[in-house]
C-alpha positions as CSV (number, residue, x, y, z in Angstrom):
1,X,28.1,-9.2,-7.9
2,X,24.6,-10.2,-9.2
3,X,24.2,-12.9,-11.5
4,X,23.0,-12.1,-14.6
5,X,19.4,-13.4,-16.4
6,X,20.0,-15.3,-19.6
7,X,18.5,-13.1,-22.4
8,X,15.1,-14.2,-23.9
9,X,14.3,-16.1,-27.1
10,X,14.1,-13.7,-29.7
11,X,10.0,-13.2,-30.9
12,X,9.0,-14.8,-33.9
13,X,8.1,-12.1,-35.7
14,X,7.3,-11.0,-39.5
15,X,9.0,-8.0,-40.2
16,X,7.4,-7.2,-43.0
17,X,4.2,-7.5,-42.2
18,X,4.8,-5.2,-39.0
19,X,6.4,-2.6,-41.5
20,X,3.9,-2.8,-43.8
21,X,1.0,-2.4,-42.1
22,X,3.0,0.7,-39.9
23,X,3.7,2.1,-43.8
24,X,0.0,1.9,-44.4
25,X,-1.3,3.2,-41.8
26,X,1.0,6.1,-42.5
27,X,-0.5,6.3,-45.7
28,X,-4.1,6.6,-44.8
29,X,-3.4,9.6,-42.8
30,X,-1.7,10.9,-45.5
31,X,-4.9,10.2,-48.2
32,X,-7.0,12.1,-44.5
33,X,-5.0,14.9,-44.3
34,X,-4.7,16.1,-48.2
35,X,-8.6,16.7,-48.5
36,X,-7.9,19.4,-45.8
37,X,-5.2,21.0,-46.6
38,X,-6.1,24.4,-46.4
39,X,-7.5,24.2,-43.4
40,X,-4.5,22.8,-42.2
41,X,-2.0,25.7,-43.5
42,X,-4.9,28.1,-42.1
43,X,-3.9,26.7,-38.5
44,X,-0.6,26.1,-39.4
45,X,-0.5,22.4,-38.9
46,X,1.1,21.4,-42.5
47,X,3.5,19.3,-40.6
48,X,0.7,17.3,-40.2
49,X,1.3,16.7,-43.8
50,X,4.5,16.4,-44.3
51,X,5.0,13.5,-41.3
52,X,2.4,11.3,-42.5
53,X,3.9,11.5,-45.9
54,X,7.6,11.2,-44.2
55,X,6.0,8.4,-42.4
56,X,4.9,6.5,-45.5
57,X,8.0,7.2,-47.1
58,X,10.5,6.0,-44.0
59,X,7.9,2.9,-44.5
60,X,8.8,1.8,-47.9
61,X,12.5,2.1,-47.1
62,X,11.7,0.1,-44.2
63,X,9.8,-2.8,-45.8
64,X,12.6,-2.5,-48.7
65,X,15.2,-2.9,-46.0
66,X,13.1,-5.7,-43.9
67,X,12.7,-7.6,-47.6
68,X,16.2,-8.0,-48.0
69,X,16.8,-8.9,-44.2
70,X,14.8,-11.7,-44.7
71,X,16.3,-12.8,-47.7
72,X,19.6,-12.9,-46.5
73,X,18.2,-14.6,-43.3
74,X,16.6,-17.4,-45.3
75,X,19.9,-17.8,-47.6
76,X,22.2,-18.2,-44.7
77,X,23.9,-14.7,-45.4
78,X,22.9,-13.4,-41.6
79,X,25.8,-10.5,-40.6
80,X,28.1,-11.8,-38.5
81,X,27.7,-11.4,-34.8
82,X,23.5,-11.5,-34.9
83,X,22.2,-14.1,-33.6
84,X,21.5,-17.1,-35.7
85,X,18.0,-16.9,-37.7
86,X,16.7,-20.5,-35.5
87,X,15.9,-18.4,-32.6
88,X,19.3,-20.3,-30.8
89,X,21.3,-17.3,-28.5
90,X,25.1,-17.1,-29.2
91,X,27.1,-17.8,-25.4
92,X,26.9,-14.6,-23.8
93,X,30.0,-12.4,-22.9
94,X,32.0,-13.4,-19.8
């Protein structure tokens, strides 16, 4: 049996800011896609539309979501079996 590689440090990363900016760039196609729209229902590419604006919308409930993460991370209040919010790695499983 091969040993196993620990796992790596987690990346410090802001989850917010990812989200947001992913939630806004869904929302700039969705600002370039209603100028044209019908052209786009002419070549029947409306779902063009509708996944920018599904997109944006996923993107709020995602930087809702990451908001509240964070809040409970910086409280103390992290679910129980994630790993801690200091970037330490629980033991892993035998």
């Amino acid at each position: 049996m091969r040993s196993r590689r620990p796992n790596p440090q987690p990346l410090e990363v802001d989850a917010v800011k990812v989200v947001t900016f992913g939630t806004a760039l869904w929302g700039l196609a969705l600002l370039a896609c209603l100028p044209n729209l019908s052209t786009l229902a002419e070549d029947d590419h409306l779902w063009w539309v509708q996944t920018a604006a599904m997109g944006f919308g996923l993107g709020l409930l995602g930087i809702w979501v990451c908001r509240r993460r964070r809040a409970k991370l910086r409280r103390g209040d992290a679910p129980a079996g994630r790993p801690p919010a200091t970037g330490e790695l629980p033991p892993p499983l035998a």
